[in-house]
C-alpha positions as CSV (number, residue, x, y, z in Angstrom):
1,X,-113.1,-113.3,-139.5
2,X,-110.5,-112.7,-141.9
3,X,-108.1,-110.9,-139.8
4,X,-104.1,-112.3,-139.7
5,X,-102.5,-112.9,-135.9
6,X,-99.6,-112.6,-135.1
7,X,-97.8,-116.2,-135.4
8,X,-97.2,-118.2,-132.3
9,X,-93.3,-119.2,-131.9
10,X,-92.8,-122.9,-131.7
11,X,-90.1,-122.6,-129.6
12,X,-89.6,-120.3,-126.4
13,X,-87.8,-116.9,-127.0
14,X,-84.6,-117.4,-125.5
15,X,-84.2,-121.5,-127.5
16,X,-82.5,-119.8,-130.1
17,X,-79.7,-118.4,-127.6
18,X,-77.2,-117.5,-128.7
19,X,-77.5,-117.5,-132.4
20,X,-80.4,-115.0,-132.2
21,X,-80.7,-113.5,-128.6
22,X,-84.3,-113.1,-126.5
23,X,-84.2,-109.7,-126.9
24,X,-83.9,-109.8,-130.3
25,X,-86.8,-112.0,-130.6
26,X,-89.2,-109.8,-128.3
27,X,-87.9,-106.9,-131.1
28,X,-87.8,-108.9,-134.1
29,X,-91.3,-110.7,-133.6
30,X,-92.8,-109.1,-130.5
31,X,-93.0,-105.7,-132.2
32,X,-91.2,-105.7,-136.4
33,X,-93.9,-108.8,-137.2
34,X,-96.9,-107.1,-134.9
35,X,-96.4,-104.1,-136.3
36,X,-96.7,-105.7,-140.3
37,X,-99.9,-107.9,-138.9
38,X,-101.4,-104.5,-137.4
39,X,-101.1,-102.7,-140.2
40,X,-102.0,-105.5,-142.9
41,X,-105.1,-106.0,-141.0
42,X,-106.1,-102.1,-141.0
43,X,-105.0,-101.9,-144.9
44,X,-107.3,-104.3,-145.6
45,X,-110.5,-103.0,-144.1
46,X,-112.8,-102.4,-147.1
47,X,-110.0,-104.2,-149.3
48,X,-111.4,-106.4,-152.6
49,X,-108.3,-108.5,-151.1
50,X,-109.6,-109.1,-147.7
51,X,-110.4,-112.5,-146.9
52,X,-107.5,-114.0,-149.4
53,X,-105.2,-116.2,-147.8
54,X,-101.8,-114.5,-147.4
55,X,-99.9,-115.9,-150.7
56,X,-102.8,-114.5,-152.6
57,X,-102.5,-111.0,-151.3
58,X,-98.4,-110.9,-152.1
59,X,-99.6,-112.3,-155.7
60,X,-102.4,-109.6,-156.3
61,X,-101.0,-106.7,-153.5
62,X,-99.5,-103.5,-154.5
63,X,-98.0,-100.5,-152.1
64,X,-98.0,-100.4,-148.4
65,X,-100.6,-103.9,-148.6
66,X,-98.3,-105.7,-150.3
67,X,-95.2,-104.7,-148.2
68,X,-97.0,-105.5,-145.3
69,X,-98.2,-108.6,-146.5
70,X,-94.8,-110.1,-148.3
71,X,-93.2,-108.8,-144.8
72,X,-95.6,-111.3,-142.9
73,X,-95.3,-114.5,-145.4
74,X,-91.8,-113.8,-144.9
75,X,-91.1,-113.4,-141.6
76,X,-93.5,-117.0,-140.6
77,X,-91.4,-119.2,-143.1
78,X,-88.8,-117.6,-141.2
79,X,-89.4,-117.8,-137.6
80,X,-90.8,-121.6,-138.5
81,X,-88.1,-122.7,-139.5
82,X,-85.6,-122.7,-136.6
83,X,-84.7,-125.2,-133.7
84,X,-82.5,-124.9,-130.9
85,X,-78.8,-124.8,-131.9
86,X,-77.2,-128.1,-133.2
87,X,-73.3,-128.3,-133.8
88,X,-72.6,-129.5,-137.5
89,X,-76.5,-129.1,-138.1
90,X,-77.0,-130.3,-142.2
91,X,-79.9,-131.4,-144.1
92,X,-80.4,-135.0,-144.8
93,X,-82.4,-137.0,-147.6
94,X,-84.0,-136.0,-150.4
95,X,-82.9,-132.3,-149.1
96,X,-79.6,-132.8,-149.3
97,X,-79.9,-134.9,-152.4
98,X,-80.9,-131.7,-154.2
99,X,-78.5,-129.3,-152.4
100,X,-76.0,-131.9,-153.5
101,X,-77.0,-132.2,-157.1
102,X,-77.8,-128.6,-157.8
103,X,-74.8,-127.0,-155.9
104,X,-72.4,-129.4,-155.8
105,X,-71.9,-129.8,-152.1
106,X,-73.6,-128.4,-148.8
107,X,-70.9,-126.5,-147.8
108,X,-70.8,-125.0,-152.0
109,X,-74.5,-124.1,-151.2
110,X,-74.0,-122.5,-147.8
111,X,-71.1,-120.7,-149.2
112,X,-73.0,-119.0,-151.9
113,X,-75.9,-118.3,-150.2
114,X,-74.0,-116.5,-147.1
115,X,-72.4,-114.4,-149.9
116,X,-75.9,-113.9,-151.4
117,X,-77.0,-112.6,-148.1
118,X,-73.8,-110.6,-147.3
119,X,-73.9,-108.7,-150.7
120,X,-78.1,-107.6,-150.7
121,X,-77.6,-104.0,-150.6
122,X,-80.0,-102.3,-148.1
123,X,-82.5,-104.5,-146.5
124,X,-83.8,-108.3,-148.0
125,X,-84.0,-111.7,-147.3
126,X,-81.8,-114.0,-148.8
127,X,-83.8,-117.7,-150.2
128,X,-83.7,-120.9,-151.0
129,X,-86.8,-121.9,-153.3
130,X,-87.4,-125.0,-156.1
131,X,-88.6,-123.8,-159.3
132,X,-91.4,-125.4,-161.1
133,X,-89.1,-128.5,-162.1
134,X,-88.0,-129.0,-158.4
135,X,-84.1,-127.2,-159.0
136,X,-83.2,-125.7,-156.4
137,X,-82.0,-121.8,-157.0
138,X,-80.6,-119.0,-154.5
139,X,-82.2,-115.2,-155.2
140,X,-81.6,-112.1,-153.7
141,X,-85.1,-110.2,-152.7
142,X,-85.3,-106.4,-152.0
143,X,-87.7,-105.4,-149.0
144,X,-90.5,-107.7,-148.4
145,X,-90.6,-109.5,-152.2
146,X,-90.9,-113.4,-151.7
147,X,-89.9,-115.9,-154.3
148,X,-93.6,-116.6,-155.2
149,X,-93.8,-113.8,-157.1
150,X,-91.2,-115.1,-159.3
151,X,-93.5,-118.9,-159.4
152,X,-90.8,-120.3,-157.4
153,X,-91.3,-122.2,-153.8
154,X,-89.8,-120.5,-150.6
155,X,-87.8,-123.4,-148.9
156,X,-85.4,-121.5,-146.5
157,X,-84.7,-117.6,-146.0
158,X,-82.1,-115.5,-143.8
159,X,-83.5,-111.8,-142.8
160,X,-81.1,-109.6,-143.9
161,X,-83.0,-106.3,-142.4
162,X,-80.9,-105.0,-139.6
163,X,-83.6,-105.5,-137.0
164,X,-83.0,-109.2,-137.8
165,X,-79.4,-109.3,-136.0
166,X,-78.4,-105.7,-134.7
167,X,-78.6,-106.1,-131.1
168,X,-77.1,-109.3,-131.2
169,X,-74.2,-109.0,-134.2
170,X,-74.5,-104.8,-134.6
171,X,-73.1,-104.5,-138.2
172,X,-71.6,-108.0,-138.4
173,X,-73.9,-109.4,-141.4
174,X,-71.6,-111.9,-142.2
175,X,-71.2,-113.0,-138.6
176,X,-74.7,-113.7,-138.2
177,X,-75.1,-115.1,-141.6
178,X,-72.9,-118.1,-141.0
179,X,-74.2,-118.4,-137.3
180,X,-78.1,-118.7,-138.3
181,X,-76.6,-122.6,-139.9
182,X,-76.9,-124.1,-135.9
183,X,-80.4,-123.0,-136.0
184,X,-82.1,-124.4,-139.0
185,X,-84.6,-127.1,-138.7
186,X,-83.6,-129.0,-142.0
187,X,-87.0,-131.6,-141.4
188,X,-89.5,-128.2,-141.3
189,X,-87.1,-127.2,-144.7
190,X,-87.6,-130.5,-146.0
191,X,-90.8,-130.6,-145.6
192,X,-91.4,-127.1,-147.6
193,X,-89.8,-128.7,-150.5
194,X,-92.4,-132.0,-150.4
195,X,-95.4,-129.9,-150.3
């Protein structure tokens, strides 16, 4: 009881091919997320935070429990949110209603947020959230912070940790950036921002 598993892919390992490779996958989840759910679980042995649901712990976390923990919220919204690869793959609805309104155009949005994710010095994720009056915003977050902790809503991320793409793009950041478009499931993103 109270002990975080590992997440169970909705997709096989190699559906992503070849915008994120099987090997990376078998790296990226099969051992980089284990290794966070491991270590979370051990950290909170004899924890006042054990027992919390995961969002809880990044709110309340400090130190190695709350890298471990940001590291897994961010890594499922990421892994959940992919499909097999679609050519021109965009949102649709109220989705792209918003990305519409509060960047001007999709491709405005994709634009900055590839930059966004380009320019994070060291390792980061790169989001989409809604803040509390449903605007959509792009940050920039250092090691395993999520938007939460800001009272924003995670909608969509890019990993921008090099485990995320090295096999697969080596130091190509940008490359694998504006690959990861094919990939997103915009209904599983929609959803995220209806919640």
């Amino acid at each position: 009881m109270g002990k975080f598993e590992l997440m169970v892919l909705p997709y096989a390992a190699e559906a992503l091919e070849p915008v994120i490779s099987k090997e990376t996958i078998a790296f990226h989840h099969g051992k980089h997320l284990a290794g966070y759910v491991n270590n979370l679980n051990g950290l909170l042995e004899g924890n006042p935070l054990a027992g919390l649901p995961l969002e809880e712990i990044v709110l309340k976390a400090e130190g190695g429990t709350l890298n471990n923990a940001g590291q897994i919220l961010n890594h499922n919204l990421y892994f959940g949110q992919f499909c097999t690869p679609k050519t021109d793959n965009k949102p649709v609805g109220k989705l792209a209603e918003a990305i519409a309104r509060d960047f001007g155009s999709f491709e405005a949005f994709k634009e900055e947020f590839q930059k966004k994710g380009a320019t994070l010095f060291g390792s980061g994720w790169v989001w989409l959230s809604a803040d509390k009056d449903g605007k959509l915003v792009i940050t920039q977050e250092a090691n395993a912070a999520n938007p939460i902790q800001k009272g924003l809503k995670p909608l969509l991320t890019f990993d921008v940790w090099e485990h995320a793409y090295y096999l697969d793009y080596q130091n190509r950041r940008p490359d694998h950036l504006a690959a990861l478009w094919q990939i997103i499931d915009w209904e599983v993103v929609e959803s995220r921002l209806s919640k």
